[in-house]
Phi, psi and omega in degrees: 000147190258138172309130174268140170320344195303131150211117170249017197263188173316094185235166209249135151318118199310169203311164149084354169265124211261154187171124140345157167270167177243162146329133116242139182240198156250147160232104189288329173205172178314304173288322161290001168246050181078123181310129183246168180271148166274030149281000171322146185272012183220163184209151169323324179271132189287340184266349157333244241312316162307300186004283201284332196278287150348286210288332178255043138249349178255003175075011198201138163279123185292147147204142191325165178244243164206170136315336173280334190323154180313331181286323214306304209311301195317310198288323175292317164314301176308359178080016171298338181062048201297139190261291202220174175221174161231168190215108194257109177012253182264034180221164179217151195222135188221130152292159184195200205207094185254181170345195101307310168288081149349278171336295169343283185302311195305325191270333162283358186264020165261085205250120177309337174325281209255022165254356166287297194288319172295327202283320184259021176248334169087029163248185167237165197235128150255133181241126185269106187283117191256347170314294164301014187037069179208160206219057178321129159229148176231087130340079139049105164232104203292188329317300187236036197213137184237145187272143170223198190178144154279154188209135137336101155331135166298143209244098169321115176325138183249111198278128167276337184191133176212057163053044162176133178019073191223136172291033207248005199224122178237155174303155162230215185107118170222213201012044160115357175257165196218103168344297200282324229234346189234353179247187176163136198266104156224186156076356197100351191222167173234140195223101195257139180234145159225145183079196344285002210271345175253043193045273166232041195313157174226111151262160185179192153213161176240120193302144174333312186217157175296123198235018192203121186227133165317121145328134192311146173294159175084314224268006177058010210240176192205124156264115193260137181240158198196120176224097163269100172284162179220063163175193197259284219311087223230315175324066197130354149002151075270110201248142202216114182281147212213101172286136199329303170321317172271353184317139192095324188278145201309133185304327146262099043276344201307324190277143157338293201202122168231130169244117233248104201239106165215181194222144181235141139075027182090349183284178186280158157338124178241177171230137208216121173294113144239134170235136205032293188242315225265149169284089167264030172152137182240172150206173154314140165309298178306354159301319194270139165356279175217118199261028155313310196208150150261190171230152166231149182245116144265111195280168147347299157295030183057331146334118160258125172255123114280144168225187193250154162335323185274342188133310215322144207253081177302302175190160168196130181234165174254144187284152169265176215304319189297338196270112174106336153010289202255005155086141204257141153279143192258124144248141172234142202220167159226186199217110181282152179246046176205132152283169192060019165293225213189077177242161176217186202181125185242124187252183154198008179158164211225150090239162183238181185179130204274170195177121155340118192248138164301150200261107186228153157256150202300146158297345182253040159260143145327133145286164173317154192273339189228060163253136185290156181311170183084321169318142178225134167273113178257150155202164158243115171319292189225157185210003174086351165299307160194207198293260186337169002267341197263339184245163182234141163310124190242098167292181172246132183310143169060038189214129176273140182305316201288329156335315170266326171216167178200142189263109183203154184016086186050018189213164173245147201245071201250149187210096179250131180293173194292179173057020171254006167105213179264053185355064189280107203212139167131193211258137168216203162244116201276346206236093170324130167248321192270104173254113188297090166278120143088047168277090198225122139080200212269032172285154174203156160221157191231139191257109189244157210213112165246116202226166171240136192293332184275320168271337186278151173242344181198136127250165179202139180227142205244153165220112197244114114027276216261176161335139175229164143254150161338118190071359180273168149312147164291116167315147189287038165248342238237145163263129170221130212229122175208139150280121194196141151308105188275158153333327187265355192112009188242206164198163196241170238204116148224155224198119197185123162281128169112193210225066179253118170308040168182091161297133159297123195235179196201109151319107187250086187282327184279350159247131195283342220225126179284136167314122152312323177224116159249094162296142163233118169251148196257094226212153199316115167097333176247161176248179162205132186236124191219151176249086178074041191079347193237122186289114187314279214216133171208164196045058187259136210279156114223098162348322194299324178291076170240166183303166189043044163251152207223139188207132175257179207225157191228171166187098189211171187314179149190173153257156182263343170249159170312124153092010159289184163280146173216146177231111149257141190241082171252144178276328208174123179221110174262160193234116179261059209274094208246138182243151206258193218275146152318110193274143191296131177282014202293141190221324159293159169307180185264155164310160185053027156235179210276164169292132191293171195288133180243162142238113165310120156248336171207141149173165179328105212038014166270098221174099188238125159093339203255149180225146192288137141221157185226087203292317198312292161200130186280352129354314197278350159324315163287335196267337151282151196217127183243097177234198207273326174280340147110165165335111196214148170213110197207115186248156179269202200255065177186052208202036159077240190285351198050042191273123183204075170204256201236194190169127198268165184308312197236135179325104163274351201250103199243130186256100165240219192291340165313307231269346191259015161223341159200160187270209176240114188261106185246113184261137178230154196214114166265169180244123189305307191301320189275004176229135199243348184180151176194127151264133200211126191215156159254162185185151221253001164204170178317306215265359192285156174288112164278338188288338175222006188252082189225167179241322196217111178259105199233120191248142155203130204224139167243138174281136149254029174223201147048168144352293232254342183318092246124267178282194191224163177241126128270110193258177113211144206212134182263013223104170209293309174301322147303078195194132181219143176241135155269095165300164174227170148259203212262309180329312174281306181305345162313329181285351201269141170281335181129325202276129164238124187235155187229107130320115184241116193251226123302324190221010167215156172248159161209128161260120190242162173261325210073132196010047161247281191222159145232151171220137200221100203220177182234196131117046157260100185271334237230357168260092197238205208242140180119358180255161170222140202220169181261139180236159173222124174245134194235093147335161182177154212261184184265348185198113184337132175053070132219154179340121164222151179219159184203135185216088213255136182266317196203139185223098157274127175235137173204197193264141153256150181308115172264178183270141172102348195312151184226174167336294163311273202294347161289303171340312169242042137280328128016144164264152193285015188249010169229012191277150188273083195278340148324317196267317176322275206326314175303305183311321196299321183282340180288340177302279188308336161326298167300284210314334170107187172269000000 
């Protein structure tokens, strides 16, 4: 017998998750739980329930199938015992019966029948054990041959509340309501009244235990929560995620995340996203599709999307890292949203339900350490289900993004009106997404942009270096590439590194029509602009493209004149990243020149120049220890940021005229097992605030706490704009040896990790040439007031090697109290010599 979704019993939080258990039974049919509506998730047919389940984990609407399909015959020779099918587009899902052994079944499905039979129908087959929750996919492999895989079954919604009495859920009430006196159960629904007589009263009910969890990170899934009502009577609604500690307690201020159906100030009904106090997006009741139900999606990263019953895309915020931990009680309450108002709530059901997330890679994974050049990294930025996670809404001052735009049927739809400037509205990245990883040689990445032709009148994509805000301008460091349908019927094309009102453009008169795709592919130093394939612009210079830059992204309406209309239809942004040759860390000279100038500051019985500081606490002084062994630092939990270690006495980092032929390099060597967080910082005196006096910050911190837990941050940072963070994983970070070096040039700083990453950026005034800077290394904890250790070996500052060196320039590389200017002189006459008279 096949399982019904009903479930009201008892269950263990899914693994690795920590929770109380909740009230659950199995409800075996229909009649023990009562005559149920035909919006019911079960039906008399045992593959109902699968239906709905199928179709959102496969992207495609499922409808029952038959006994006749071509496999049945087989799978029954095979002794599977097929019960139903479903039929998924270009897929088919057959209940069976398999082995004990899953593998069993695997070795018996190598029958040429039916692998003949998949090759010539051109489907994939999934066969469901569903009594073992286990999942066979078979896949097509031309010519005649098929792939096969155990895979996890889509996981049946799990009714949490189903609109009658349970113990798994108790009254609440505060500011003067009272539960017992405004609800009352019929039809299958709970049917809540509040007011008017009592002011802004909250009745409700709250579950017993946590019943709602962020998916495991890595685990690709989406929890879906689905609050179906049952009825229009709506008005003061709430649903509310609760972290233990506060559960019972009144839903504002207390809660995580609220989803809020009110009506203010006398307006019609709104539906309203909140995380903790902030509102993060409304639209009108009468707006949605279908206000049957609402829905919420939480992904693994912490996103939340809401939608309607129908999809349609509503609101959505990212949770922070910290949130959800111990997993939420869920309530549902109402509220009038005026005093002395009227709210009311009709429930008919709670469910929740794990659900496949489309497979992409984040922009900030690593290529593999031994992947050959030509490798390519794909990810989608944005694909139109919804903003996040890597993009944000990029408003027009004073115009609320829900005002301009909405995401529906497959596009975010921006429509901005006259008198707005160049009515830049859409999307941006507050966080660098496109990382020149291994930009080397014929590496390029490419940004593709999908878009609809028929609704856009402009675009305009900014690719920006530094910090951006909401609504801001793109910075004179920033490239902006726009596109836009002129008065006459063509379109102009402008193109311009910097922050310029008036871009220099170029009249594309012979295309009447904006490109379905406008790509910018990105190649060391250079742009390219292709429309459909067909090339705009290529080799438009910007310096700026080098290995390790890290660049955030705008995408938005735009105009070619001030204060028109603008319309975009985006579809879709993809990031294509195919990457080049290693680039070498080699920093000596070449054979056959003398060695650049190093100066030793730590090394192994070795130890010049440094005095202890404990920016942190001077408490923290017993916990570092500076010999002869080199720098150790291990704090307990209870000292803020916990930053505690050394400094030199005298400017060791000195930028003089040398810097117009190489930079300066500060190498450093930690012991990987002893260190958990570090700061290295310049700073222009002994005496400087490290917590805020810095010319230079170079971070690389492993998270202990949240979501996050786990990985490493590599920052670096010059000031509030100047600022770029890398995650790593724990995985890359495996990879580290201990060594880290930061290079300081005239007009860039770069931090590299050794066979990880590099990052590499500019806009750092205060290291300019004529300074002397203090270098500092510090520990620092993962979290406020938490542990941190640190173990530093070795520290060296010198010239790095520049390429191509030649005589002359070893020579005045030289520091100026050894440089030879006798030998200089010679070399300069033999230049002249060759060059003739």
């Amino acid at each position: 017998m096949s399982l019904s979704p009903v479930m009201l019993g008892r269950f263990q939080p899914p693994k690795g998750q920590k929770g109380q258990a909740m009230f659950l039974t199995v409800c075996k049919s229909a009649i023990l739980c009562g005559t149920l509506s035909a919006q019911a998730l079960w039906a008399n047919t045992p593959e109902q329930p699968w239906v709905q389940a199928f179709s959102d984990d496969l992207g495609v609407a499922c409808q029952p199938g038959t006994a006749a399909l071509p496999a049945w015959d087989k799978l029954e020779r095979l002794g599977m015992a097929p019960e139903w099918a479903l039929i998924c587009g270009d897929k088919r899902v057959v209940s069976v019966t398999l082995a004990a052994d899953p593998a069993q079944s695997l070795s018996r499905l190598q029958r040429p029948l039916l692998a003949a039979f998949l090759a010539e129908r051109g489907v994939s087959l999934f066969l469901l054990d569903q009594s073992r929750g286990t999942m066979i996919s078979l896949t097509p492999q031309p010519p005649a041959g098929m792939a096969m895989a155990l895979v996890a079954p889509p996981e049946l919604p799990q009714v949490l509340f189903m609109g009658q009495p349970d113990p798994a859920w108790l009254p609440y009430a505060h500011r003067g309501g009272d539960f017992d006196a405004g609800a009352s159960y019929s039809d299958q629904s709970l049917h809540l009244r509040v007011g008017p007589d009592n002011g802004t009263a909250t009745a409700g009910l709250t579950s017993v235990a946590p019943v709602v969890w962020l998916p495991e990170p890595d685990s690709g899934l989406i929890r879906r929560l689905t609050f179906t009502l049952a009825s229009d009577q709506a008005d003061g609604a709430q649903f509310t995620l609760m972290a233990p500690e506060v559960a019972g307690q009144e839903d504002w201020p207390a809660h995580d995340l609220m989803i809020r159906i009110s009506s203010e100030n006398g307006g019609p009904p709104l539906v309203a996203l909140y995380l903790d106090e902030g509102r993060k997006g409304q639209v009108p009741l009468e707006g949605l599709e279908d206000p049957s139900s609402l829905v919420l999606d939480l992904d693994e990263k912490g996103l939340a999307v809401l939608r309607d019953a129908s999809g349609l895309w509503l609101a959505e915020t990212m949770l922070p890292p910290e949130m959800g931990l111990q997993g939420w009680h869920l309530q549902a309450s109402a509220r009038p949203g005026t005093h002395q108002g009227k709210a009311a709530m009709d429930l008919a059901m709670i469910t929740s339900q794990s659900l496949r997330a489309p497979v992409s890679n984040p922009p900030t994974a690593l290529p593999a350490a031994f992947a050959p050049p030509g490798t390519a990294l794909q990810t989608t930025l944005f694909d139109a289900s919804r903003i996040g996670p890597w993009m944000e809404p990029f408003t027009i001052r004073n115009l609320p993004f829900a005002e301009s735009a909405s995401l529906a049927d497959g596009m975010l739809a921006i429509s901005v009106g006259e008198s707005r400037n160049h009515a830049n509205a859409g999307l941006f990245s507050p966080e660098p997404l496109i990382w020149l990883d291994r930009f080397t040689d014929t590496a390029n990445t490419r940004l593709r942009i999908e878009i609809d032709p028929d609704f856009t009148s402009g675009l305009r994509v900014a690719l920006i270096p530094d910090k951006v805000l909401d609504g801001g301008d793109p910075g004179n460091g920033s490239y902006v590439v726009t596109l836009v349908k002129t008065a006459e019927g063509g379109l102009q094309l402008g193109r311009l590194p910097g922050n310029a009102t008036d871009l220099p453009t170029l009249e594309f008169a012979d295309m009447a029509d904006m490109p379905k795709v406008l790509e910018l592919v990105l190649r060391p130093g250079m742009i390219d602009v292709i429309a459909d394939g067909a090339a705009l612009e290529t080799g438009l210079a910007w310096p700026t493209l080098r290995d390790g830059r890290a660049l955030r992204l705008i995408v938005t309406s735009h105009t070619a004149k001030p204060n028109l209309p603008a319309t975009l239809g985006l579809r879709r942004i993809d990031l294509i990243r195919e990457i080049g040759p290693v680039l070498s860390d080699q920093d000596q000279a070449p054979s056959g020149f003398a060695p650049l100038d190093r100066q030793v500051l730590m090394a192994p019985g070795r130890l010049a120049g440094w005095t202890v500081v404990t920016p942190a606490s001077p408490e923290m002084a017993k916990e570092v220890s500076l010999d002869g062994n080199g720098l150790t630092v291990k704090t307990s939990a209870r000292f803020d940021t916990a930053a505690a270690g050394a400094i030199t006495t005298d400017p060791v980092v000195i930028l003089d005229d040398r810097l117009d032929l190489a930079g300066q390099r500060i190498a450093l060597r930690f012991d990987p097992a002893s260190t958990s967080g570090l700061h290295v910082q310049l700073a222009d005196s002994a005496k400087a605030d490290l917590n805020k006096d810095q010319s230079l910050l170079v971070a690389l911190i492993k998270q202990d706490e949240g979501r996050n837990a786990g990985t490493w941050q590599l920052q670096l940072y010059g000031g509030y704009y100047a600022n770029w963070t890398r995650p790593l994983t724990a995985a890359d970070m495996a990879l580290w040896d201990g060594k880290l070096f930061i290079d300081v040039t005239d007009t860039t700083v770069r931090v590299t990790l050794p066979g990880i990453t590099a990052l590499e950026a500019q806009g750092f005034s205060s290291l300019r040439r004529g300074t002397r800077h203090h270098l500092s290394v510090l520990s620092f904890a993962g979290h406020r007031y938490g542990p941190a250790q640190l173990r530093l070996t070795d520290v060296t500052i010198g010239t790095v090697a520049p390429p191509l060196m030649d005589l002359g320039t070893r020579l005045l590389l030289e520091p100026n109290e050894s440089f030879d200017a006798d030998a200089y002189l010679d070399w300069l006459a033999t230049q002249m010599t060759k060059d003739g008279p």
